[in-house]
N, C-alpha and C positions, 0 to 999 in steps of 0.2 A: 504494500500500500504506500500511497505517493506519501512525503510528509505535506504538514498541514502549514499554508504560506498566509504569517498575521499579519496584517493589513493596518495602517494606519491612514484615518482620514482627514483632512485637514483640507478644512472649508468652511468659511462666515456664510454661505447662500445654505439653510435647512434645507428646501427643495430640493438641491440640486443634489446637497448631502444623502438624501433619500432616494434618487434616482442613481446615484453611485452604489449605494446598499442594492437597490434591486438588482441592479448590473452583474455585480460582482457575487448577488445571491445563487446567480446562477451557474457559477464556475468551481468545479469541482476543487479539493484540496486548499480553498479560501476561505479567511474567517478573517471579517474585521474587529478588531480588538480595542477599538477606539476611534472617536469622531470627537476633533476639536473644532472649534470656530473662529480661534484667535493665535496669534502669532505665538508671542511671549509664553502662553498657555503651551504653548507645540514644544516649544522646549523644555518647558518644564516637564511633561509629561509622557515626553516619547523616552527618555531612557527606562523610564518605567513600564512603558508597554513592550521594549524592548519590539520592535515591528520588525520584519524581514524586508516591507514594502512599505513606502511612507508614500501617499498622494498627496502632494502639495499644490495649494492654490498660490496662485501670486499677489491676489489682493486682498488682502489679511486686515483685519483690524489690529492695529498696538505695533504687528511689526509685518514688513511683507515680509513674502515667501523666498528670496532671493535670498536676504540674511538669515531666515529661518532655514535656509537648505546651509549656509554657510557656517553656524554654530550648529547644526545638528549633525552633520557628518563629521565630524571631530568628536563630539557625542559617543557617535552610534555607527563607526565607520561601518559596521555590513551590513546596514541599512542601504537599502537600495532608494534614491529618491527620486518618485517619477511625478514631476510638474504636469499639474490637471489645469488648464484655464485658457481661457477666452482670447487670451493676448496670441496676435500671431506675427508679431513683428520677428524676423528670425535675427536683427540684435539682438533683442532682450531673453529670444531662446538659447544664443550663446551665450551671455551671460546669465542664465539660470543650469545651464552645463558647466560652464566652470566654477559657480558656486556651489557644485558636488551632484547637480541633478545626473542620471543616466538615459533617463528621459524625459521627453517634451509632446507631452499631448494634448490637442484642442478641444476644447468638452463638446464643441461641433461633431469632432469623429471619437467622440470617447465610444461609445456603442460598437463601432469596427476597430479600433486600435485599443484600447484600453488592455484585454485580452495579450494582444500579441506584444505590449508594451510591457508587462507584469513579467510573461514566459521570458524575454529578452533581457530584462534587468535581473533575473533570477542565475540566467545565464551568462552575466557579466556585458553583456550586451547591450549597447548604446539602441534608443528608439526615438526617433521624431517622426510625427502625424506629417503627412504632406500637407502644403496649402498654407505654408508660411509665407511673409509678404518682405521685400526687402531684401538684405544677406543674410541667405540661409546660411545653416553650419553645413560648412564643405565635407561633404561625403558622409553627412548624417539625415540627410530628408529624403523623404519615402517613408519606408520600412526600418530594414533594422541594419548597421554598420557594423563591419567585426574589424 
């Protein structure tokens, strides 16, 4: 039997929080372990959940998402962090990769990517959604980059 991959979520929108649960209710070997709504909160609380997978939004109340991937991976280095959000600028998805993200997905294609986002960070494996706007990260849009 697969092992069981915990989930951390992290998102200010409740709805959208809820529509993530359903998503990911449907995917074997996943269990979310916790939904925060605030930044500061994120840090405080993910070394205790200990996640394997952290979904981070970028627009955060108290602190964005960017610095919250950047003190949480020092944290929680094998924490995988895969950035969930609206933004498609593909600077600011390069700078949410070198803030420690491994992935970059648009809650647009979270329903087709999200999935193959989760499999790919668990694999060490970088993922960005297609349909970034601007410069993209060089040889990480599409799919998945090895």
């Amino acid at each position: 039997m697969a092992e069981l991959t915990r989930i951390l979520v992290v998102e200010d929108f409740k709805p959208y929080r809820d529509v993530i649960g359903t998503l990911l209710a449907g995917q074997k070997h996943v269990r979310v372990v916790g939904e925060i709504a605030d930044g500061l909160k994120a840090i405080e609380e993910a070394p205790k959940l200990n996640p394997d997978v952290i979904l981070l939004d970028i627009g955060l109340p108290s602190l964005n998402g960017i610095e919250v991937a950047r003190q949480v991976s020092k944290l929680l280095p094998r924490s995988r962090i895969i950035f969930l959000t609206q933004e498609s600028s593909g600077d600011v998805a390069q700078e949410a990769l070198r803030a420690g993200g491994i992935g970059y997905v648009l809650k647009s294609r979270a329903a087709n990517d999200l999935p193959a986002a989760i499999e790919a960070a668990l694999r060490g494996d970088r993922f960005v959604s297609s349909g970034l706007t601007g410069d993209e990260p060089a040889q990480e849009t599409a799919e998945t980059s090895r």
